[in-house]
N, C-alpha and C positions, 0 to 999 in steps of 0.2 A: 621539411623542404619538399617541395612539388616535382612531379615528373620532370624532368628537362627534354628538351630536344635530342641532347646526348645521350640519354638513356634507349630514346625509339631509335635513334641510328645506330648504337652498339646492339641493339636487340634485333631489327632489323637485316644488318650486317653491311650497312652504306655508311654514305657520308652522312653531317649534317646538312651539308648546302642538298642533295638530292633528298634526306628528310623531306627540305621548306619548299623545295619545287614541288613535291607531291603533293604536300598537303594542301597547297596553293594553286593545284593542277595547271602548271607550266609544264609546259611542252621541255621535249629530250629527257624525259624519264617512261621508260618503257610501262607498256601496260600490268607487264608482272610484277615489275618492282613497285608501283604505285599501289597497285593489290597488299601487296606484304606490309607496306608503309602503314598504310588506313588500317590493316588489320590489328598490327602493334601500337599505334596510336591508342586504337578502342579499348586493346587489352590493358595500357595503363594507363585509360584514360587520361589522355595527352592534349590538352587544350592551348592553340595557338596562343601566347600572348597578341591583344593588340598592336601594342606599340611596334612591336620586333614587327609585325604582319607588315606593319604600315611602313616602317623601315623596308621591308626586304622586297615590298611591291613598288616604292616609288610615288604612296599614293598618300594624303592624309586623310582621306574620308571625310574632310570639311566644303563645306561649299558656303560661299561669301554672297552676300546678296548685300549690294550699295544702294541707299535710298535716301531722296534728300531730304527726309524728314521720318520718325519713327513713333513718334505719340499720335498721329489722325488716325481715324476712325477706316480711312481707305488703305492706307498702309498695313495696319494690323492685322487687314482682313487676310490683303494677300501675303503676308507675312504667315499667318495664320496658314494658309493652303499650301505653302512650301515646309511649314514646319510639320504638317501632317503628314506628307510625304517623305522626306529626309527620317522622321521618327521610324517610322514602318522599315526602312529602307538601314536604320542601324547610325545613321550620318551625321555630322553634327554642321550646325549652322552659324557663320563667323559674318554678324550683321557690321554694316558700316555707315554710319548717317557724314550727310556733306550737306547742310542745310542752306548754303550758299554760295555763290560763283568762286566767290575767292578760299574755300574751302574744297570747292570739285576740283577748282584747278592745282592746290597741294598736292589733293589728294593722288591726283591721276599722275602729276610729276613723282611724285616720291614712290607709286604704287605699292604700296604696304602689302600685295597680297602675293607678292614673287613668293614661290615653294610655299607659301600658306594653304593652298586649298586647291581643287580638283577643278574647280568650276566656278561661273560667278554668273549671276541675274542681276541683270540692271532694271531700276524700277521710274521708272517716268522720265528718267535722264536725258536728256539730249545733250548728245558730246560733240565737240567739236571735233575736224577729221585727226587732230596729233592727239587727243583722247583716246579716240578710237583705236589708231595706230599701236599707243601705248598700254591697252587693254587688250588688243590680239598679241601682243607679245609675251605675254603669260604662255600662250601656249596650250591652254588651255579649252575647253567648249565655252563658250558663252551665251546666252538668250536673254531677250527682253522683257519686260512688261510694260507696255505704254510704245514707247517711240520707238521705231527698228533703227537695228544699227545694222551697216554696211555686212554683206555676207556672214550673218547670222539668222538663227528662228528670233522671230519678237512672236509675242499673244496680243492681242488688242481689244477694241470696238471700235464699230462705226459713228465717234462721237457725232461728227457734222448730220449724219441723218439721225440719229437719235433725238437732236438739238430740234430738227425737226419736224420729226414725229410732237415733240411736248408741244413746240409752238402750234401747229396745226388743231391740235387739242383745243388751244384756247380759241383761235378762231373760229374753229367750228362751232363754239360754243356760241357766236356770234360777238367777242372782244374784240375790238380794233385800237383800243390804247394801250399796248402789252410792252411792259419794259423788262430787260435783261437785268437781271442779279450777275455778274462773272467776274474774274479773277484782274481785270486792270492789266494795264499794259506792265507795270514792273514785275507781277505775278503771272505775266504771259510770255516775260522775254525765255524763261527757263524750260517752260513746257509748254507744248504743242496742243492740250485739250480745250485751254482756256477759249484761243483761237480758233479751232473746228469747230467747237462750240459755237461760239458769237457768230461766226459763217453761216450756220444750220441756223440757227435764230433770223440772222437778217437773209438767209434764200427764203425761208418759209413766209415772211412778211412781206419781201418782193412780191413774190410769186403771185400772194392775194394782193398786191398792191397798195398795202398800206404803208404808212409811213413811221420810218424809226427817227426820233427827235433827239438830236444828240444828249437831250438831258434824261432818255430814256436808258441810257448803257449805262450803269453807274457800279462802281466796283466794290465789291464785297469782299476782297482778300481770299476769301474760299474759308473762310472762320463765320463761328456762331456769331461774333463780336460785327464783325464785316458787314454779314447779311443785315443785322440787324440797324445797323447808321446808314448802310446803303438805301431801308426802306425810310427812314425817316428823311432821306434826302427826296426820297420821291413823293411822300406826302405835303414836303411843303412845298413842292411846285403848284402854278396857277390851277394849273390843271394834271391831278394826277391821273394814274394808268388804272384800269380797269381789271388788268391783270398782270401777273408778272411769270416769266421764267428764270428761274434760279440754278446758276450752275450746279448747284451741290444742294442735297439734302440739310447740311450745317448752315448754309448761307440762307435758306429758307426755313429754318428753323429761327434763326436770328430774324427774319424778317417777321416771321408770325409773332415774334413773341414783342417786338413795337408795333405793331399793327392793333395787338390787344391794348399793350400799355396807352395804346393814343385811340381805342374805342373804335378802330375798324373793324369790324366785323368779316367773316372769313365764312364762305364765297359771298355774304349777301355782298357786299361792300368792293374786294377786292379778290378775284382767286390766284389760287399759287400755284404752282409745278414746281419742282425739284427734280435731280438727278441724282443718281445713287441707288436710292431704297436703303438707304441707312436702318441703323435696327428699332430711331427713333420715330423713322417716320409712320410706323403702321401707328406709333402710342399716338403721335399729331395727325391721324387719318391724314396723310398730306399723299397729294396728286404725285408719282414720282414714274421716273423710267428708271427701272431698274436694271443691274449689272450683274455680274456674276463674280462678283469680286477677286474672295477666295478660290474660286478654280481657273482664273486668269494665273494664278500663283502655282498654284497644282500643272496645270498644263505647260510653264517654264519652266520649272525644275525637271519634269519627265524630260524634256526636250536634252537638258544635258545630263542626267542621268541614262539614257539610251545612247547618247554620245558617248560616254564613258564605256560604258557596256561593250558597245560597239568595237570599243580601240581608238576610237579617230579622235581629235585633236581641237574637233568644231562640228556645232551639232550643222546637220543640215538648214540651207538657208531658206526663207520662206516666212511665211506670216500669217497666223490664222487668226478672224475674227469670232468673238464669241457674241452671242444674240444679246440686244435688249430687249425691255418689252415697258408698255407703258402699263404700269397701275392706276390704275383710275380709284380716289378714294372722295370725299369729302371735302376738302378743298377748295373744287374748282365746279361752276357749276353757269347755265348760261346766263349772258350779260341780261335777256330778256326780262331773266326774275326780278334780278337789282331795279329795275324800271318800275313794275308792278308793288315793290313794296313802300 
């Protein structure tokens, strides 16, 4: 049988409840008795249990992170950047997938996460305000990744100039038939990227005054499958697009990979952009704006992790963008060549 707590408090000559306050450095134990406490502890090597810890602080050491989907390649990543952090940090992480309306709205009704966990990351979610309302009731910090929520931190980008930056790319290239790869309006009603997106695509086309033909936005679901039926829908118009911007690295992967099957050739024929910088697209030399995925993740968990630290109840409100940047690979290349060959 191991030390107990009873052994350091009769050794010490206190209680146990002032033992667990010292060794937990809570306040109302004097600085001599906490001295004598740490010294008896060392002498027979007295190690907190966890559990008793987590009982006697009020805390579980768990943090929840809800995300409406857990197998894509964007999720993992920032999945990935919170796990890195919570590891270091001792903490464990209680994932929750709502992959559909009528599952977020269960979900948020029933809140499965009362006294479960310290804190919780919301990941692309957009809540409605009795979500919202029912998700501060925890009591707990909360931060986002993707969409902010009312009086909280969110981490983001600036998808709508990101959207862009790619489109400008191709025009500079000299392209003026450039169609959208994006998420469709059923894959938009839930998140707010699809839409910045399509924005930043049709300002940048505005802007040079070219024209988006509505058979030019065609919806790729934000899947390899998507992209891929999306480009076959643009090639068999009268007249296809010269170029394409693709929401997602996956959706532009689906497209290149019908573009080969049906003999386009990639830039001579048609160039692409993507978004992301997926870990595939350096293998597909593919044109991409990249993100910073994993530290979008990293930099929400800090946010309620410093809350906790802190004492307070909700991390500071506020919003910080993290950079893109365009990758220029192979790809995309100007429309002038295509002419010449």
């Amino acid at each position: 049988m191991g030390v107990r707590i009873q052994d350091v408090a009769a050794r010490a000559g206190v209680s146990t409840a002032t033992v667990s306050r010292a060794l937990r450095n809570l306040p109302n134990v004097s600085g001599a008795t906490r001295r004598r406490v740490l010294e008896v502890a060392e002498e027979l090597d007295y190690v907190v249990a966890p559990v008793a810890s987590r009982l006697a602080s009020g805390r579980t050491n768990s943090i929840a992170v809800v995300a409406p989907y857990i197998g894509t390649w964007f999720f993992g990543e920032v999945l990935t950047g919170i796990e890195r952090v919570l590891h270091r940090e001792g903490l464990d992480l209680l994932l929750f997938a709502v992959p559909d309306e009528r599952s977020q709205e269960d979900f948020f009704t029933r809140m499965p996460l009362r006294r479960r966990v310290d804190a919780v990351i919301i990941l692309t979610l957009g809540l409605s305000a009795d979500q919202q309302d029912s998700l501060r009731g925890l009591g707990v910090p909360i931060a986002s990744v993707g969409d902010p929520l009312a009086d909280t931190f969110s981490v983001g980008i600036d998808n709508e100039g990101a959207a862009q930056t790619a489109t400008h790319h191709l025009i500079n290239l000299g392209h003026t038939r450039i169609a959208m790869i994006g998420g469709g309006s059923s894959f938009a009603g839930r998140f707010t990227a699809p839409r910045q997106r399509q924005r930043g695509f049709r300002q940048a086309m505005a802007d040079s005054g070219l024209p988006v033909p509505i058979e030019y936005d065609v919806d790729g679901e934000y899947t390899v499958r998507g992209g891929s039926s999306a480009m076959a829908e643009l090639l068999s118009l009268p007249t296809p697009p010269t170029a394409v911007f693709a929401q997602s690295d996956e959706m532009a992967a689906g497209a290149m990979q019908t573009m080969r099957r049906m003999g386009v050739r990639v830039p001579d024929d048609i160039s692409i952009v993507g978004f992301d910088d997926h870990e595939l697209a350096e293998v597909l030399d593919l044109t991409t704006m990249a993100q910073p995925v994993a530290q979008r993740g990293e930099i929400a968990v800090r946010a309620v992790l410093q809350a906790l630290a802190d004492g307070r109840s909700q991390t500071a409100p506020g919003r910080e963008l993290v950079h893109t940047r365009l990758v220029v690979r192979s790809s995309t290349a100007f429309e002038t060549a295509r002419e010449k060959r």
